[in-house]
C-alpha positions in Angstrom: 80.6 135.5 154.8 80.4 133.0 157.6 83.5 130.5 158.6 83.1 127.1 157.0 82.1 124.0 159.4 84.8 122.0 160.0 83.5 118.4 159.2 83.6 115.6 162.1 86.4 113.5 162.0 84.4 111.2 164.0 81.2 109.6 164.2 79.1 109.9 167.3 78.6 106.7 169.5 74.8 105.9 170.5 75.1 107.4 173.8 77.0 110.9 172.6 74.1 111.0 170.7 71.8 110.6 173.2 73.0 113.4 175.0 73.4 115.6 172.6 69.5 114.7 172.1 68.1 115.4 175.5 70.6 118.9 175.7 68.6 120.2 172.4 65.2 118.6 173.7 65.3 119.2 177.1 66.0 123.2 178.1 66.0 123.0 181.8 68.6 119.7 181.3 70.7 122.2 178.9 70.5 125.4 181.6 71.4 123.2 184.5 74.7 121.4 182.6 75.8 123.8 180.6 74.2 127.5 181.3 76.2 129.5 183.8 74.5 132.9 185.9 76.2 135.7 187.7 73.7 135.6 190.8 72.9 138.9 192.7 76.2 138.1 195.0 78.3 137.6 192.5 78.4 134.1 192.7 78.7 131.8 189.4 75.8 129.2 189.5 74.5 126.6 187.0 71.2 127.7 185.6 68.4 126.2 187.4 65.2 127.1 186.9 63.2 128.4 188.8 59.3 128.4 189.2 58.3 131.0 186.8 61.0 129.8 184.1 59.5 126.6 184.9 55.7 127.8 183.8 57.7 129.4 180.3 59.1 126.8 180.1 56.0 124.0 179.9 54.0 126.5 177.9 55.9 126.6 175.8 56.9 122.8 174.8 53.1 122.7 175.3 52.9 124.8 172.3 55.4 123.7 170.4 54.3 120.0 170.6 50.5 121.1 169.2 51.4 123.0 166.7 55.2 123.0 165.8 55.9 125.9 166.4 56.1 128.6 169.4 55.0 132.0 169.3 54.5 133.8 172.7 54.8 137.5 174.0 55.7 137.1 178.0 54.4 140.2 179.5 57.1 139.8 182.9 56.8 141.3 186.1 60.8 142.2 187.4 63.0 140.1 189.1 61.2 136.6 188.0 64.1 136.0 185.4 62.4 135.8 182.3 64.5 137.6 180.4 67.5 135.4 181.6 65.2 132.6 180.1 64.4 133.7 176.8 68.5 134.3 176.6 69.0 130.9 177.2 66.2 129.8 175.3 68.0 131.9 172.2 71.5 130.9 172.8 70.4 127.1 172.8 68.3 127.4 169.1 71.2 129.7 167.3 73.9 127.4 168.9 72.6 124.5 167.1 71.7 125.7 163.8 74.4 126.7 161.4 74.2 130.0 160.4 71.2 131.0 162.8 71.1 134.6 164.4 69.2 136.0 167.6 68.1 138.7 169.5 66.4 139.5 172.9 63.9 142.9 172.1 63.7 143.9 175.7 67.4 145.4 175.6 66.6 147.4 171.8 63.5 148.4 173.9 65.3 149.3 177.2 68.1 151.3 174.2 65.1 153.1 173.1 63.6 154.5 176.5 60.8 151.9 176.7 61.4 150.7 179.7 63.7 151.0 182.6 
């Protein structure tokens, strides 16, 4: 059984709100303020997107504004950080839904043999 929500013991002032607006509205806003990446150094870095998570990105708002909904199968090259995208992209929609669950395929895939 999942933990009860604690309820607010405050309301949100016009502007709180507003940010907590554009951070569910607007992904690459969310990535950048409050995403963090290990890059290939090592370093710890805000999540900026880059140009192909930009193109994902567009598409799909694109979709999602004509027809409420988004359905898409990326077929990724490597190293263009899709998959860190979708992740994102997941953690983001199952943060701010109560009792929402996710899952990235590619690693059940990888699990399985599929790819490599």
């Amino acid at each position: 059984m999942a933990p009860r929500m604690r309820k607010r013991s405050r309301s949100l002032s016009e502007r709180e709100r507003a940010i907590r607006q554009r951070l569910k509205s607007d992904f690459a806003h969310y990535a950048s303020h409050c995403l963090k990446i290990r890059t290939k150094a090592g370093a710890v870095e805000p999540f900026v997107l880059n140009a192909a998570q930009r193109h994902i990105d567009r598409e799909l708002a694109r979709q999602l504004a004509e027809s409420g909904r988004v359905r898409a199968l990326i077929l990724k090259g490597r190293q263009q950080g899709c998959s860190t995208y979708v992740e994102g992209r997941t953690l983001l929609l199952i943060c701010g839904a109560a009792g929402a669950a996710g899952a990235v395929m590619w690693k059940l895939l990888e699990l399985l043999g599929y790819v490599r």
